[in-house]
Structures are given as C-alpha cells and as structure tokens.
N, C-alpha and C positions, 0 to 999 in steps of 0.2 A: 946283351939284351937284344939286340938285330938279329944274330942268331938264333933267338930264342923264339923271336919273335916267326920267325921261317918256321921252324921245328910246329910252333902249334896253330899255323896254318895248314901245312903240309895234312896235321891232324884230321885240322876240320874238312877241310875240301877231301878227302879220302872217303868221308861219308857224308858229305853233302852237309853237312851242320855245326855248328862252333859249340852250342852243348856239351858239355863235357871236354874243353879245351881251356888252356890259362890265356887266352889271347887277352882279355878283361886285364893280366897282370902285368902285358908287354906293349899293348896297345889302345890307341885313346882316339877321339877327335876322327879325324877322316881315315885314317889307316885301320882302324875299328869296323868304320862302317862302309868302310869296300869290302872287307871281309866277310863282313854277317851277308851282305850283297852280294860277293859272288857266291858263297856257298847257296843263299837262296836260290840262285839263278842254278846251280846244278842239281840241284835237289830238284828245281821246278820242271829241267830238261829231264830230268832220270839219268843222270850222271855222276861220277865222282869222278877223282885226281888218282893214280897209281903212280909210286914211286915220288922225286922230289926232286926239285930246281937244284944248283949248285949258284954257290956265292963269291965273288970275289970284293966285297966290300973295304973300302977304307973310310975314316972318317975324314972329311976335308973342310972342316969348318967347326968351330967353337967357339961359342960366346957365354962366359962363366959368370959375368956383370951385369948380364940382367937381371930383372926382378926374377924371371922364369928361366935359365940357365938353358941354352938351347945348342944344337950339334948339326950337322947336315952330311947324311952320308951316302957318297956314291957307290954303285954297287954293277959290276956287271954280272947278271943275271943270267944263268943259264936254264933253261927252260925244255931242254931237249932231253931229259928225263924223267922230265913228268907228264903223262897222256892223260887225258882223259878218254874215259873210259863208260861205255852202256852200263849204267849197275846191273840189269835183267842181265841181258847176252850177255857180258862181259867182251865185246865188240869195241877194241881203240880205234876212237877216232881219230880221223887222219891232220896235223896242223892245216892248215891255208897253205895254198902254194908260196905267195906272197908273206907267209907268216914268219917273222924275226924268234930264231928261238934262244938267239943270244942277243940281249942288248940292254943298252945303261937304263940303270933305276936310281931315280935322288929320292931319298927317304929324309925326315926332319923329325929329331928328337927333342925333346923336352925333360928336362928334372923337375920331376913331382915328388917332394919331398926330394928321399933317400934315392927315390927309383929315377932310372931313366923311360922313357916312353914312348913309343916309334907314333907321331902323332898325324905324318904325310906320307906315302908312297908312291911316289910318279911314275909311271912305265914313259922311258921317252923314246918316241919314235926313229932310235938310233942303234944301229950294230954297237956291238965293245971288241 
C-alpha cells in the first residue's frame, strides 16, 4: 500500500494534477491533502516531477487493538531521481544547494475497512 501510494504520486506530480490518479485508493487525511497541494503548487509554478524517488521503508510500529487499527512507517527517501522540471522549456531545475535529497520520512497508516491508508507523511529534516 506505501508503495503504491509513491507509484500514484509519482503520477500526479508528472503532470501537475492527481486527476486521473488512485491516490483517493491509498491516501486519506493529510497525506491526501499534501498531495492535491503540491501538485497544485506545480501546476501553479508551470512545472512537473520527471522520473521518481526510491524507497527504503520498513514498518516500525503496529497497533491491531484499536478501534482503527494503525501502523507507523519509516522510510528513507530518496529524492535524487526525481527533478522537477519547466513543463514549457522542459529546463530541470536545479535542488537547493542546502537541499537533502536523501532523508527519513515517518508515514502513519490506518485500516479502513479491508484497506490500509497512508493518512500522514512527515518529510523530517534529517539525512538517512
């Protein structure tokens, strides 16, 4: 489902909009609405995403006992494969100099029903 959850991001941010993406089937809550947020924000720059982060996630917490069955998983992100990109020119822009393009992400799942649900994703201001 984490995976999956990347795959139709990757989507949306490729052309600036979640439209015609499952992200609705993998994501709910705030990881939902960073998403529709940032593709807006590149859509509104004239930009899109080329190519796609890599993952090294594990899950590191599970609680099956509650009412809403939840999961927490850590993920070191890499980011150094995916540019953004001028849609016009097709001109990649360059990271920050300052800019981390590998570093830890904590995500928080949920079971809705049958499904699981990426409902947080944190970018935290740390290498992996």
């Amino acid at each position: 489902m984490y995976g999956r959850y990347w795959q139709e991001q990757v989507k949306a941010y490729a052309k600036a909009d979640t439209k015609g993406t499952d992200l609705r089937k993998y994501a709910t809550k705030d990881a939902l609405g960073r998403s529709i947020g940032d593709a807006l924000s590149l859509k509104q720059a004239g930009n899109i995403m080329r190519g796609a982060p890599s993952n090294d996630a594990d899950v590191t917490s599970i609680n099956l006992n509650k009412k809403i069955p939840s999961a927490v998983i850590r993920d070191c992100l890499d980011v150094s494969g995916w540019e953004t990109v001028e849609r016009k020119s097709g001109k990649v822009l360059p990271f920050a100099d300052d800019a981390l393009t590998r570093y830890e992400t904590i995500a928080t799942a949920e079971k809705w029903g049958a499904q699981w649900l990426i409902t947080k994703v944190e970018p935290q201001e740390r290498g992996c």
